[in-house]
Each structure stands twice: as structure tokens, then as C-alpha cells.
PASE-865614 format. One record per residue: residue in three letters; y, x, z of N, C-alpha, C in turn. Coordinates in steps of 0.02 Angstrom, whole numbers, plus 50000, padded with zeros to 5 digits. Example, Ala and Ser with C-alpha at 12.3 -4.5 7.8 and 13.67 -1.06 7.14 Angstrom:
<tizas>
- res  n_yy  n_xx  n_zz  ca_yy  ca_xx  ca_zz  c_yy  c_xx  c_zz
- ALA  49716  50660  50390  49775  50615  50390  49835  50660  50390
- SER  49888  50642  50354  49947  50684  50357  50002  50645  50394
</tizas>
This chain:
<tizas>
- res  n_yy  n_xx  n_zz  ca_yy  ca_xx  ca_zz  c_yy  c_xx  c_zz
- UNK  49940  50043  50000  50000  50000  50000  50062  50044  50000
- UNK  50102  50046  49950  50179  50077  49945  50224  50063  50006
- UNK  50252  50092  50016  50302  50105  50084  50363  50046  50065
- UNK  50363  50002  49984  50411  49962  49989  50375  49889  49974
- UNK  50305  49906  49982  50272  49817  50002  50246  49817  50076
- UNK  50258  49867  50138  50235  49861  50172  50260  49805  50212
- UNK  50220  49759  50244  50243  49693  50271  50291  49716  50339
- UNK  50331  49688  50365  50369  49685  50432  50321  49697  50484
- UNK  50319  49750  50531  50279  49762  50566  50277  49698  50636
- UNK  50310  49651  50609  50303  49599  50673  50240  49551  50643
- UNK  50223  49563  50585  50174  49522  50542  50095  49542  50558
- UNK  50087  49607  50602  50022  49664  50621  49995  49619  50643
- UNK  49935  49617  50608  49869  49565  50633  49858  49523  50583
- UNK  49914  49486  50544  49917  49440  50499  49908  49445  50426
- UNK  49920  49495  50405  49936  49558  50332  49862  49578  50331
- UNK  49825  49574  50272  49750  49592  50263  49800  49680  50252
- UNK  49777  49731  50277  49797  49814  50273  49827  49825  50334
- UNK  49859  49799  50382  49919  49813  50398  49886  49801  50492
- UNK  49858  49832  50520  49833  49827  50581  49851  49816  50640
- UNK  49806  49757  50681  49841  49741  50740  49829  49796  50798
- UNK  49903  49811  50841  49875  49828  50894  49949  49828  50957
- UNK  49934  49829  51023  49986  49788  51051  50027  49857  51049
- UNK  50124  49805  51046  50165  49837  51052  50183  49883  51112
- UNK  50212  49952  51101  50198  50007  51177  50248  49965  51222
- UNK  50304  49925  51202  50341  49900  51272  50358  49833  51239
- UNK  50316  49805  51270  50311  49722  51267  50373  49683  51258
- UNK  50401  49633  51212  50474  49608  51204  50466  49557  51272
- UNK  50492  49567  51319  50520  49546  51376  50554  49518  51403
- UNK  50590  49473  51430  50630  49443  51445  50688  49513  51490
- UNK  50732  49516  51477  50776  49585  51507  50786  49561  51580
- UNK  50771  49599  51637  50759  49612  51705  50843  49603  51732
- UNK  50862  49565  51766  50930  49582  51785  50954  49637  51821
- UNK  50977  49653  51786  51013  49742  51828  51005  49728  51893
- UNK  50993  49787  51933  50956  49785  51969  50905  49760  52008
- UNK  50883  49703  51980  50844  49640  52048  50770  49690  52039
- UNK  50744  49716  51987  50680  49705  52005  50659  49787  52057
- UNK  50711  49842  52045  50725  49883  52101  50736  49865  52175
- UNK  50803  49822  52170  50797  49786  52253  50762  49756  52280
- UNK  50698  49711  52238  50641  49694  52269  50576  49733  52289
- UNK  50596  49813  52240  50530  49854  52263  50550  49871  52332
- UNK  50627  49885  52325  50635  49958  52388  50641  49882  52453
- UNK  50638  49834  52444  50632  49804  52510  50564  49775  52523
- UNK  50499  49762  52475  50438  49779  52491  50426  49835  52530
- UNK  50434  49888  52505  50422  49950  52502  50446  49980  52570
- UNK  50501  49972  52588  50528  49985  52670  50497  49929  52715
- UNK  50484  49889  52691  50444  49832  52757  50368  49869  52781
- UNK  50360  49879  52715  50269  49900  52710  50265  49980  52762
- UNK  50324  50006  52746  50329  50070  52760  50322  50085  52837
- UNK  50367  50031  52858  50405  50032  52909  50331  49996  52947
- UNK  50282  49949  52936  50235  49920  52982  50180  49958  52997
- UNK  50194  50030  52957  50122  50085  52941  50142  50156  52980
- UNK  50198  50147  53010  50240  50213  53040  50162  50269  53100
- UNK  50163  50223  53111  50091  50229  53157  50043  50311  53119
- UNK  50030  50313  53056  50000  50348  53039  50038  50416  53005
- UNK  50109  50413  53052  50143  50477  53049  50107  50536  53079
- UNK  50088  50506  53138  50049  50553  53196  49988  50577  53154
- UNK  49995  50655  53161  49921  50687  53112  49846  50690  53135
- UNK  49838  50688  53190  49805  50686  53253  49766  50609  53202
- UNK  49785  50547  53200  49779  50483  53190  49773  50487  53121
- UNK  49797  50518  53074  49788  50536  53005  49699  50582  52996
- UNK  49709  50637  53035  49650  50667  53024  49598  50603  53076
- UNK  49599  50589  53107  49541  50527  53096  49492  50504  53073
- UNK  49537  50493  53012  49502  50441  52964  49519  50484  52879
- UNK  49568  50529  52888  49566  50538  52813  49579  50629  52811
- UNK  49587  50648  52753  49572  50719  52731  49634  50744  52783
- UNK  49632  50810  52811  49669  50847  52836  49714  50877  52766
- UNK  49785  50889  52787  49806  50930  52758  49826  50989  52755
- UNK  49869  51045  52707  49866  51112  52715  49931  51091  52773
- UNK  49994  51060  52771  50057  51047  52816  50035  50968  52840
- UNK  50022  50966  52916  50015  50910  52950  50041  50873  52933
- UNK  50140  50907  52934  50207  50851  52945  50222  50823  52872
- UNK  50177  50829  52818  50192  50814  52749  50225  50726  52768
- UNK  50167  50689  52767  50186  50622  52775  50307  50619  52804
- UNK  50280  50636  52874  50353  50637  52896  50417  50673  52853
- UNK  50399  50719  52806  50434  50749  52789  50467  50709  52724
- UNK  50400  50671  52700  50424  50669  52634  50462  50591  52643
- UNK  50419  50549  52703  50486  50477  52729  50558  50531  52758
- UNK  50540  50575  52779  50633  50578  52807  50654  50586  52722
- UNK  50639  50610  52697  50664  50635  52619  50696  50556  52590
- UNK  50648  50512  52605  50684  50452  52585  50731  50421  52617
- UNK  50697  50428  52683  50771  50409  52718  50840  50425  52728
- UNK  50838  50485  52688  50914  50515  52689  50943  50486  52633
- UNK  50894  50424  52573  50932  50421  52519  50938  50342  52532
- UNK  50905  50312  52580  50918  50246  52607  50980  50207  52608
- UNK  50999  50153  52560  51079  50136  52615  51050  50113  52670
- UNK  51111  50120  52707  51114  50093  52786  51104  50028  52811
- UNK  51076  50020  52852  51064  49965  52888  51014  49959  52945
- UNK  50988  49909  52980  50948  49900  53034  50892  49934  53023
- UNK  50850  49912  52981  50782  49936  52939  50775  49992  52930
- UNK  50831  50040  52900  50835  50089  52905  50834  50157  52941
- UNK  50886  50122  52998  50894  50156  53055  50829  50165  53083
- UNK  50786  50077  53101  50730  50088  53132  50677  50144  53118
- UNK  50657  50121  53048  50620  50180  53002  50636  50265  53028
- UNK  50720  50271  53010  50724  50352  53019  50732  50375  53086
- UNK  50720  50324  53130  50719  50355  53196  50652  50375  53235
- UNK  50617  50330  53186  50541  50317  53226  50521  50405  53148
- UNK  50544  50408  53132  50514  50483  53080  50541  50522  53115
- UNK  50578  50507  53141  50611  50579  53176  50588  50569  53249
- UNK  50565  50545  53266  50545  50558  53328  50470  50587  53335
- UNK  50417  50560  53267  50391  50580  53248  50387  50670  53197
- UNK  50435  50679  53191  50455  50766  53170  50475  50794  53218
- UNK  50490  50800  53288  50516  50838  53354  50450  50836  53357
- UNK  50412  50797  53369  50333  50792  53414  50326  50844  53366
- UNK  50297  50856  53317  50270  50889  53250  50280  50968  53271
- UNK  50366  50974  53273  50393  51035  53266  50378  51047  53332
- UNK  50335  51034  53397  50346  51037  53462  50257  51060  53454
- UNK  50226  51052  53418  50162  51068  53440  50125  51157  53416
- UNK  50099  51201  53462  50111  51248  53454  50071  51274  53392
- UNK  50037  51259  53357  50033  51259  53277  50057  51287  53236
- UNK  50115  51240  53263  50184  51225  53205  50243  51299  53218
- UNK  50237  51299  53273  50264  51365  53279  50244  51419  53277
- UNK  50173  51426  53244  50112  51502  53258  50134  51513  53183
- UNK  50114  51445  53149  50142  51453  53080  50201  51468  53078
- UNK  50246  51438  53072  50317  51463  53070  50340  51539  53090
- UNK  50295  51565  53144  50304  51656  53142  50271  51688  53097
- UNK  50213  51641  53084  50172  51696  53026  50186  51681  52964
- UNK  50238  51659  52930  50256  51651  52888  50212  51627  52830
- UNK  50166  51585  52862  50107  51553  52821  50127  51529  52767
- UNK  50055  51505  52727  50059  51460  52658  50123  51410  52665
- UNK  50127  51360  52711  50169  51316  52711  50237  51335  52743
- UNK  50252  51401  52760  50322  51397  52789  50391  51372  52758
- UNK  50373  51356  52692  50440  51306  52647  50420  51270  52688
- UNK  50376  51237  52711  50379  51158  52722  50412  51149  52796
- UNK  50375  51199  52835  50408  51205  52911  50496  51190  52911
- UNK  50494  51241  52872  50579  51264  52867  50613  51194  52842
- UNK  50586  51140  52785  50617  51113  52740  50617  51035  52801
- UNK  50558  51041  52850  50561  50985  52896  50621  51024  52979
- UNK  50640  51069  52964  50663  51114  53029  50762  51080  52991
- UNK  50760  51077  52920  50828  51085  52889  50838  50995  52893
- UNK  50782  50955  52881  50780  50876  52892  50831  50841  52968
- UNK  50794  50897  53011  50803  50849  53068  50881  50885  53093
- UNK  50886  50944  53061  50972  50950  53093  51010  50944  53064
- UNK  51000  50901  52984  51028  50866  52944  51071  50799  52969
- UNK  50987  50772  53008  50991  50704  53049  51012  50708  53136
- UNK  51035  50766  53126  51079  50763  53229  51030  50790  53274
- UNK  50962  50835  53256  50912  50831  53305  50912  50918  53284
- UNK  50932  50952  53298  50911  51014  53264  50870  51065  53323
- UNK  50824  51092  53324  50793  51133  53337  50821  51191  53335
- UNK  50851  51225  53413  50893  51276  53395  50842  51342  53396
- UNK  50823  51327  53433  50760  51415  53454  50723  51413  53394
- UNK  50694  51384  53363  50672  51377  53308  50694  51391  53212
- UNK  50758  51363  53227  50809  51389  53174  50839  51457  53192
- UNK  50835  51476  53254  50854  51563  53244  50798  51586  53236
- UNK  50738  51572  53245  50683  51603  53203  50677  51614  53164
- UNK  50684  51565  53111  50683  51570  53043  50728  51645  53001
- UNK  50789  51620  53026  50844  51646  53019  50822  51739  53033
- UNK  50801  51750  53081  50774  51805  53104  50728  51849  53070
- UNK  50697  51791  53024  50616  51840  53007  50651  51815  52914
- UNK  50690  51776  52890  50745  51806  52833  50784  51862  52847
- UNK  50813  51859  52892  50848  51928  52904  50812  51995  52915
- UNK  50748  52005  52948  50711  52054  52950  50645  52071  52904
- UNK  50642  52026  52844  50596  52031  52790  50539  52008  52819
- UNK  50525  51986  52853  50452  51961  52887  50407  51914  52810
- UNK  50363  51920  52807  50328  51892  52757  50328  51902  52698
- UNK  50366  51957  52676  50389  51959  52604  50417  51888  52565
- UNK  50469  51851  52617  50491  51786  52582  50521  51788  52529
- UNK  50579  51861  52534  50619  51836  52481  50609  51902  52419
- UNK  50548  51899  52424  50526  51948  52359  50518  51896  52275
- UNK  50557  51940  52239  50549  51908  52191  50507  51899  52134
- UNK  50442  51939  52164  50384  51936  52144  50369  51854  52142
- UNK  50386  51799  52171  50330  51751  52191  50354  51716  52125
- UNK  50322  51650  52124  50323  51618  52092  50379  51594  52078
- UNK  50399  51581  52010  50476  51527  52011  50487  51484  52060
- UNK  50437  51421  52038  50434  51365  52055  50434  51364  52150
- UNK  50409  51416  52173  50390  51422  52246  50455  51456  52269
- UNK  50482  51501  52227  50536  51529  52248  50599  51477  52249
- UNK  50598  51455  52207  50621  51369  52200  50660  51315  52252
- UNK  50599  51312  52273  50581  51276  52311  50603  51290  52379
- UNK  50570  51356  52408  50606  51389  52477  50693  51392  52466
- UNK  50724  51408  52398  50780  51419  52411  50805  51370  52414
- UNK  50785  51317  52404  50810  51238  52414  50801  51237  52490
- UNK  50754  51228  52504  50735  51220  52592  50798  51275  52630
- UNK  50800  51305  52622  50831  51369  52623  50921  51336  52645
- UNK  50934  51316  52589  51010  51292  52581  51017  51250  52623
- UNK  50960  51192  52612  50967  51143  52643  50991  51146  52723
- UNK  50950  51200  52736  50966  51210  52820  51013  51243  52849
- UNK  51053  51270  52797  51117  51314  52800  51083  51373  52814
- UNK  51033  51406  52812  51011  51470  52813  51024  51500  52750
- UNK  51041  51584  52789  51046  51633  52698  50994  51682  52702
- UNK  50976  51688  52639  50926  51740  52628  50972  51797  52562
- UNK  50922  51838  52526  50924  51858  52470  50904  51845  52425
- UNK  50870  51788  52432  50841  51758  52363  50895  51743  52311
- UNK  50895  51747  52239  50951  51717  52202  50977  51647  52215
- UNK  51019  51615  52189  51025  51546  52206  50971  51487  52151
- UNK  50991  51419  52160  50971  51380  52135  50970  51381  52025
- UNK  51028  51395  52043  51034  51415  51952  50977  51469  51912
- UNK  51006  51510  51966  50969  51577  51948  50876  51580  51936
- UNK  50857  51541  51996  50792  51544  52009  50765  51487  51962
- UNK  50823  51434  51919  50796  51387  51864  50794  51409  51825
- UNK  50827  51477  51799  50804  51487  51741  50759  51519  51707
- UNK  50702  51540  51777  50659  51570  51765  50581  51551  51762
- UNK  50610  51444  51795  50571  51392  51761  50541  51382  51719
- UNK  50460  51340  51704  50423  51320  51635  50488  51271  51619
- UNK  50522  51242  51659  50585  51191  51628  50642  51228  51601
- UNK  50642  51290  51620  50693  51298  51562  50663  51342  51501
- UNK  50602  51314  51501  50582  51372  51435  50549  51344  51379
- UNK  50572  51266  51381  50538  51222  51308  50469  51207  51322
- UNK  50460  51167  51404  50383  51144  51408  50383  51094  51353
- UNK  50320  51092  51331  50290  51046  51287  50271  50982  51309
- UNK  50298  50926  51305  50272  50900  51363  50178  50872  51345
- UNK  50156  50881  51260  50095  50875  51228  50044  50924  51286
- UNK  50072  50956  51319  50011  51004  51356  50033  51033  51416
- UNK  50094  50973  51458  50096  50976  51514  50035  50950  51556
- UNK  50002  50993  51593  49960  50967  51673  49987  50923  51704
- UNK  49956  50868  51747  49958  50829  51803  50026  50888  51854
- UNK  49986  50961  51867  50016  50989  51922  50082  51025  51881
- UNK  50077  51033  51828  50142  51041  51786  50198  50993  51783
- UNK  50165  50941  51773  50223  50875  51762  50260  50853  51851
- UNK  50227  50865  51913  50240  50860  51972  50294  50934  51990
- UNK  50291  50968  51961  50319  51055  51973  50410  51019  51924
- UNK  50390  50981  51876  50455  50993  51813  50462  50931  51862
- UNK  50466  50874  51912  50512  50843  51935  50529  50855  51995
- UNK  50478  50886  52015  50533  50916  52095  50561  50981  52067
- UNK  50564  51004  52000  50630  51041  51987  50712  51031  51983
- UNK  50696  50957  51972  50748  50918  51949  50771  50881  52015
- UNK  50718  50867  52050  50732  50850  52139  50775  50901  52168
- UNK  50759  50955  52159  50799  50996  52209  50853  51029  52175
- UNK  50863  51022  52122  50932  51049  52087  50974  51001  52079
- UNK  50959  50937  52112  50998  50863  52100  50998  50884  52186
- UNK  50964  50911  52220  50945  50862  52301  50942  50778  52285
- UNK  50878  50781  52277  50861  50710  52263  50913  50639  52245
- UNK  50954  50677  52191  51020  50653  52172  51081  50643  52212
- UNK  51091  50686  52252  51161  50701  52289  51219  50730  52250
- UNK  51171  50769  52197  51219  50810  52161  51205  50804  52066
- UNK  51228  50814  52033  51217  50831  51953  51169  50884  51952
- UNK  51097  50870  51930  51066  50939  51924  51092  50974  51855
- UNK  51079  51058  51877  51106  51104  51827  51061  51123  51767
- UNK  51061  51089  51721  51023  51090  51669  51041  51123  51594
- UNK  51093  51188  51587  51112  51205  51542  51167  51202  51501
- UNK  51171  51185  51464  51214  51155  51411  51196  51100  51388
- UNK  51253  51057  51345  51225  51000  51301  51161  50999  51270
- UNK  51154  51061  51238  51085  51046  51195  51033  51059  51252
- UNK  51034  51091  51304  50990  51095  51352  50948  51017  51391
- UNK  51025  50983  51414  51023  50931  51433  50967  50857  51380
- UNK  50986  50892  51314  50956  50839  51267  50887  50856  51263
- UNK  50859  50902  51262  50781  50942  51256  50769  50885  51323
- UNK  50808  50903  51375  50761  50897  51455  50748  50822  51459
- UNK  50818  50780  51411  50795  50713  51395  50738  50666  51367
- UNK  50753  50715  51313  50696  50687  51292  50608  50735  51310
- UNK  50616  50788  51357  50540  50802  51380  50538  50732  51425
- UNK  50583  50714  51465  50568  50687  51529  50560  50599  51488
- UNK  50579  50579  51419  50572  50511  51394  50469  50538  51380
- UNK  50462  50585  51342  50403  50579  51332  50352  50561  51398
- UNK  50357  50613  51437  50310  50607  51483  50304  50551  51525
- UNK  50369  50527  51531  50364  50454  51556  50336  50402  51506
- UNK  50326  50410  51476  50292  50361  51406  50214  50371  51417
- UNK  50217  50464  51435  50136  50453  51437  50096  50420  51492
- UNK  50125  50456  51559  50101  50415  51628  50095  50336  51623
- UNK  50154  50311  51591  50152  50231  51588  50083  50204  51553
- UNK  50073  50258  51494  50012  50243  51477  49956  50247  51498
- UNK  49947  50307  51539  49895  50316  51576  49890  50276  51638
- UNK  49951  50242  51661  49954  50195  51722  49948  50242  51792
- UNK  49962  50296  51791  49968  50337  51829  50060  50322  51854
- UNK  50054  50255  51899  50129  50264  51922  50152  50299  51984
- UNK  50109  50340  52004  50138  50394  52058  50194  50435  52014
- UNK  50158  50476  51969  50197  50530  51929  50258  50472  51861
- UNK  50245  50418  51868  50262  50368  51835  50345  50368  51865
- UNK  50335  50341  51913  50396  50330  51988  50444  50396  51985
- UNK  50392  50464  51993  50439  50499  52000  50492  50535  51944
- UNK  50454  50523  51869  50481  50528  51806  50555  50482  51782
- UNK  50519  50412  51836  50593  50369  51827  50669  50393  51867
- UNK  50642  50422  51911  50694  50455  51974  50727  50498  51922
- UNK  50695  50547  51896  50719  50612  51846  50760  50568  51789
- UNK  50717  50521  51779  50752  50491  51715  50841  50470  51722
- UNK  50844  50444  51795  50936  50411  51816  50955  50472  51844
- UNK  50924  50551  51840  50977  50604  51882  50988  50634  51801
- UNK  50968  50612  51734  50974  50643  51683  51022  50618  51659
- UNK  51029  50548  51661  51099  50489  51642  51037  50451  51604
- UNK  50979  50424  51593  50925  50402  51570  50916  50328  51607
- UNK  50939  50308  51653  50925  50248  51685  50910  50176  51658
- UNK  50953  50183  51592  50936  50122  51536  50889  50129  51507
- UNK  50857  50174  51492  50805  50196  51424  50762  50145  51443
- UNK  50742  50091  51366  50693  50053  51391  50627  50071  51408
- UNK  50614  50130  51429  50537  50155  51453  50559  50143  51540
- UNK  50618  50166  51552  50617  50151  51612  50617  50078  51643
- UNK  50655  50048  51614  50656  49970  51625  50603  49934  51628
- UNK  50543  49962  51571  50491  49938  51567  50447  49984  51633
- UNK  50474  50034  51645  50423  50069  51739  50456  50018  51803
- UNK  50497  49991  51780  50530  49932  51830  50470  49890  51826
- UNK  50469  49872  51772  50426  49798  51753  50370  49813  51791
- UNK  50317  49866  51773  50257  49886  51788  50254  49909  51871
- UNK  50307  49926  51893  50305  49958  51968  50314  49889  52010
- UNK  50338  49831  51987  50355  49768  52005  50292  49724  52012
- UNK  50235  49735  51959  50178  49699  51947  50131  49727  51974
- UNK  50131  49795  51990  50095  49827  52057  50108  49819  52115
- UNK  50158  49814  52138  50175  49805  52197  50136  49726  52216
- UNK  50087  49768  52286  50045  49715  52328  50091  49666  52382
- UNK  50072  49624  52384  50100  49572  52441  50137  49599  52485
- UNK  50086  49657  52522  50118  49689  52555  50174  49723  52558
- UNK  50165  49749  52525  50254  49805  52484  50216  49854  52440
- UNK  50166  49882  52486  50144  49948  52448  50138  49965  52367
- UNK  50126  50005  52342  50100  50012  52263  50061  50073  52289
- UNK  49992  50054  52233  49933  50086  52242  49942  50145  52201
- UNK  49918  50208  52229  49917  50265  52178  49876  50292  52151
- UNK  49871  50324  52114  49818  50354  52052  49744  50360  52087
- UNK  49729  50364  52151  49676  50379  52191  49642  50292  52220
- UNK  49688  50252  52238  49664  50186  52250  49627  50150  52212
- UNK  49558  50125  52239  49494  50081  52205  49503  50041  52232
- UNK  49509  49973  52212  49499  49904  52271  49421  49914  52256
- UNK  49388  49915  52240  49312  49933  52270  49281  49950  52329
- UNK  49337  50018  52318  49331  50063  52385  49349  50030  52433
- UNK  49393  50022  52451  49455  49969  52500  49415  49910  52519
- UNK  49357  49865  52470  49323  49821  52504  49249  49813  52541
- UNK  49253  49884  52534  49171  49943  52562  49202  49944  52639
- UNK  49250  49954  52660  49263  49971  52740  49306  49919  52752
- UNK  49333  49923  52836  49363  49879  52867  49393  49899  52913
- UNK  49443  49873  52941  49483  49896  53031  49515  49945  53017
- UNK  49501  49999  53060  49569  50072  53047  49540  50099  52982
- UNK  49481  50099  52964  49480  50131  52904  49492  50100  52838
- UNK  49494  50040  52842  49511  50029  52786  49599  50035  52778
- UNK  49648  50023  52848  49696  50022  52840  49724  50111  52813
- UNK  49670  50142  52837  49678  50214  52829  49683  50237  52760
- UNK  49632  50202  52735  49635  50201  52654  49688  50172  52633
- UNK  49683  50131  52636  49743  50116  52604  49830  50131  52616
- UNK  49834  50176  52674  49907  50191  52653  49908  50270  52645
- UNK  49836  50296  52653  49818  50356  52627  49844  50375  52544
- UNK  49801  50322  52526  49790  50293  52425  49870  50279  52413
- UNK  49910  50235  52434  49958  50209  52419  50024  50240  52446
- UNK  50045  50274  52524  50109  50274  52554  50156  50330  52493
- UNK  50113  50379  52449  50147  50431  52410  50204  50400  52369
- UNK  50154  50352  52331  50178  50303  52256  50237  50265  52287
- UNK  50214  50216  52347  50272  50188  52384  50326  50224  52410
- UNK  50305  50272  52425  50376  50332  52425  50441  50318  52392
- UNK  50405  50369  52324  50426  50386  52285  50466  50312  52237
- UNK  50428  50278  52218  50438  50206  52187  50517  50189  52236
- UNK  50525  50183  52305  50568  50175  52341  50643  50236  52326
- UNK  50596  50283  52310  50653  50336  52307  50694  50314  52235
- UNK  50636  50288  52183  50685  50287  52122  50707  50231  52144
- UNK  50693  50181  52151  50732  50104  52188  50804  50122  52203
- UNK  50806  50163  52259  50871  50162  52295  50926  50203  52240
- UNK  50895  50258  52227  50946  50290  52170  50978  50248  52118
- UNK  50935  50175  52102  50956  50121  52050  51020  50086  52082
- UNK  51004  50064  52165  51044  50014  52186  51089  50065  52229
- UNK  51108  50123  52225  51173  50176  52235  51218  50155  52166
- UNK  51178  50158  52108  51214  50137  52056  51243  50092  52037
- UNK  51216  50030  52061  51242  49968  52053  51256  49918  52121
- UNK  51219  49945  52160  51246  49909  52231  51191  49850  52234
- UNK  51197  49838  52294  51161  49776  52323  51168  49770  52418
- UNK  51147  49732  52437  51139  49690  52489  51113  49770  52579
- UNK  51149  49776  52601  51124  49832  52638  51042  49836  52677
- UNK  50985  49862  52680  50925  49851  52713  50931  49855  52794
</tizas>
């Protein structure tokens, strides 16, 4: 068939040649600016807020896998809660995390690590920079830090390590008003797979998670304009970050889905109808409860157990996605406003 008898592709299915198969973003009725965001992030903080309970790691290891950093869970709700608007709900939430991160930073663990400059000492440091962000600061503890940057302890600020890790600490780093020698934030991006023309055809799962908390911490989870080059820089990073969000949607993987949409409104991307349509889809996941299930959740699984473990599972499977889903939420309704939580 010639390229000037080909039928109107709204005709696919109907045209003997011309093949059916469904459209990638469904013609829709258009979502009213903001509603279907303000309904995740207030699922999403209810759900959050009734599950606080399994901050405590002690109660986590339980029932589900230990991790390499205990305080992950707490770290990554204070992370949201700093992007929260204000209100009752809120308050409640970030007080009961933070009371839950003193316990954390108080158990002697946490401080064996923190001298030995272990695997996780970004994380120590990045939950040590959280809480004196939030009025609670850990003083003996932050001159530690401070101490074993100043006296090379660990080989932290060798620039041997990894970009992405080096990255990362210098973010944690800032955050807490601590100085090192590491280069700054610019410096250490440009030595990023993001600034070097990732593909996004043969980005990894752990690649595509690395290229948005690049964009997390050079935004601070949109506090600021992340530093992305020049114009033509900016347009590459656009459109890597339209693809890959196209692909997760496809794969229904809305953990990495959620957090592609976040990247998508710190790029100026917030309209793109792929995102509108991760509205749609993050909206139709979202359980009764608030939660949204993540790439790891089976309702199979979930109807095999019962009592703490099944609740275990399930905010094991789900609290990441609900996170994050919340995190792009609120960045929507900073933009356009709504009703305080």
C-alpha cells in the first residue's frame, strides 16, 4: 500500500492491510489540573501516616528482609516530608519520623558505623543533615562527621570513587552544612552516565534509578533548578527522561514510573502527555487504602498470609512507590496549589 492510500490511522482494525493494535495513550477525557495528584498525595499521606509503626527496624526485620541502612524507611519519609505543604497531617507524620530518626541515630550501631566510615555512611550523614534541617540536630555526632572529613578518615573524599556515589555524599554533604574536598555538585555531574548521552534503549533498572536521583539531588528534590548544561543539554535530558518514562509506563513498573514523573516537572516537562497519562495510571493503582503497589507486590502473595505479616508485606511491597508517587504529587500541587494537608 503507497504512503498516499494509506487509510487514517483512526480506521486500524477496519482497513483489510492496515493493523489493529491499542493506542500507547488512550484518548481520555483531560484530568483537571491538578485533581488527580491531590487525590494521590492525600491517599497516600493517610496510608502513610496509619503504617508509621513499621519505621522501627527492630519491627521491620521481623517480618521482612533486613537492610544494608536500617534508617532507609525514615529517611526516605523525612525526604518527603520536607516537600509536604503544611498542615495537621503533616506535622503529625514528620514528627512521629523524627522521633523515629533520634531513636535510629541513638542506637549504638549507628554510631560504630558512622566512625567506621562504612558502606552506608552517605546515608548516616544524609539522615544526621535531615533532622538538623528539621530543629533536632545531633551535635556530638555532626562534629564527628565533620572530624573524620577533616582528617581523611575513610578515604571519603577521594576521587577515585564512583561519580554517582561521589554524588551523592556531596549532596548529603551540603545538605548538612558540612565541607569537605570533594568538588561541588556541578563538577561531580559532569562526570555522570547523565551527562554523557545515556541511551535510554540500554539503560538498566539500576541505571535508570542512578539518572533520577541525579536529577533529585541537583534539584534537592526540586528546591532548586537542576544544573543540566546548556539549552541543547537540557533538550537531550528531555527527551532521555520522555523516553524512559514511556518505557516504565509500559512495563507498568510505576515505582521507577513515579519517580521519572518527578524528573519530568524539575525538567519543565509537567504537561507532556506521558506524564498526564502516569497521573491517570498512578490514580487507577492506587488501593482504597492510599497505597500503590510496587514492582515487587503479588496479590497472590498478599492472600497466602495474614495479621502482621501480611500487613508487613504489604507496606514492605508498596510504602517505596507510595513515597515517591507522593513526592511527584506534591511537586504538581507546589505548582498549582491546592487545599493544605
Amino acid at each position: 500500500m503507497s504512503e498516499l492510500s494509506m487509510p487514517d490511522s483512526s480506521l486500524r482494525g477496519q482497513v483489510i492491510g492496515l493493523p489493529a493494535w491499542p493506542a500507547l495513550i488512550p484518548e481520555l477525557p483531560a484530568t483537571p489540573r491538578g485533581q488527580a495528584p491531590a487525590v494521590i498525595l492525600d491517599q497516600a499521606l493517610t496510608w502513610l501516616s496509619g503504617n508509621l509503626g513499621w519505621l522501627d527496624p527492630h519491627r521491620w526485620e521481623q517480618h521482612l528482609r533486613a537492610r544494608p541502612f536500617p534508617g532507609t524507611t525514615v529517611l526516605e519519609l523525612l525526604v518527603l516530608c520536607r516537600r509536604l505543604p503544611a498542615g495537621p497531617l503533616t506535622r503529625r507524620v514528620t514528627e512521629q519520623c523524627l522521633d523515629a530518626a533520634q531513636a535510629i541515630t541513638a542506637e549504638p550501631d549507628f554510631v560504630a558505623g558512622l566512625y567506621r566510615t562504612d558502606p552506608v555512611f552517605t546515608y548516616r550523614v544524609w539522615l544526621l543533615a535531615l533532622l538538623s534541617e528539621f530543629g533536632r540536630p545531633v551535635h556530638e555526632l555532626n562534629d564527628a562527621v565533620q572530624t573524620l572529613l577533616d582528617t581523611g578518615c575513610g578515604d571519603l573524599t577521594n576521587l577515585g570513587r564512583q561519580p554517582f556515589a561521589a554524588l551523592e555524599l556531596r549532596y548529603a554533604l551540603d545538605l548538612g552544612g558540612f565541607t569537605s574536598t570533594l568538588p561541588d555538585l556541578k563538577q561531580l555531574y559532569s562526570r555522570t552516565m547523565l551527562a554523557h548521552r545515556a541511551d535510554p534503549l540500554y539503560v538498566s533498572d539500576t541505571e535508570a534509578y542512578a539518572i533520577t536521583h541525579i536529577l533529585f539531588y541537583l534539584s534537592d528534590f526540586g528546591r532548586r533548578a537542576p544544573f543540566v548544561g546548556d539549552p541543547a543539554g537540557l533538550a537531550r535530558l528531555r527527551g532521555l527522561i520522555g523516553t524512559l518514562l514511556g518505557i516504565y509506563l509500559a512495563r507498568n513498573d510505576l515505582d521507577l514510573s513515579a519517580e521519572l514523573m518527578l524528573c519530568a516537572q524539575l525538567v519543565g516537562m509537567g504537561e507532556h502527555e506521558l506524564v498526564r497519562h502516569g497521573w491517570r495510571r498512578l490514580a487507577d493503582a492506587q488501593r482504597d487504602g492510599g497505597q500503590i503497589p510496587g514492582p515487587l507486590y503479588r496479590q497472590s502473595t498478599r492472600d497466602g498470609v495474614d495479621g502482621d505479616k501480611a500487613d508487613a508485606y504489604t507496606f514492605g511491597t508498596c510504602y517505596h512507590t507510595t513515597v515517591v508517587a507522593a513526592l511527584a504529587a506534591a511537586e504538581r500541587e507546589r505548582k498549582y496549589g491546592s487545599e493544605p494537608h
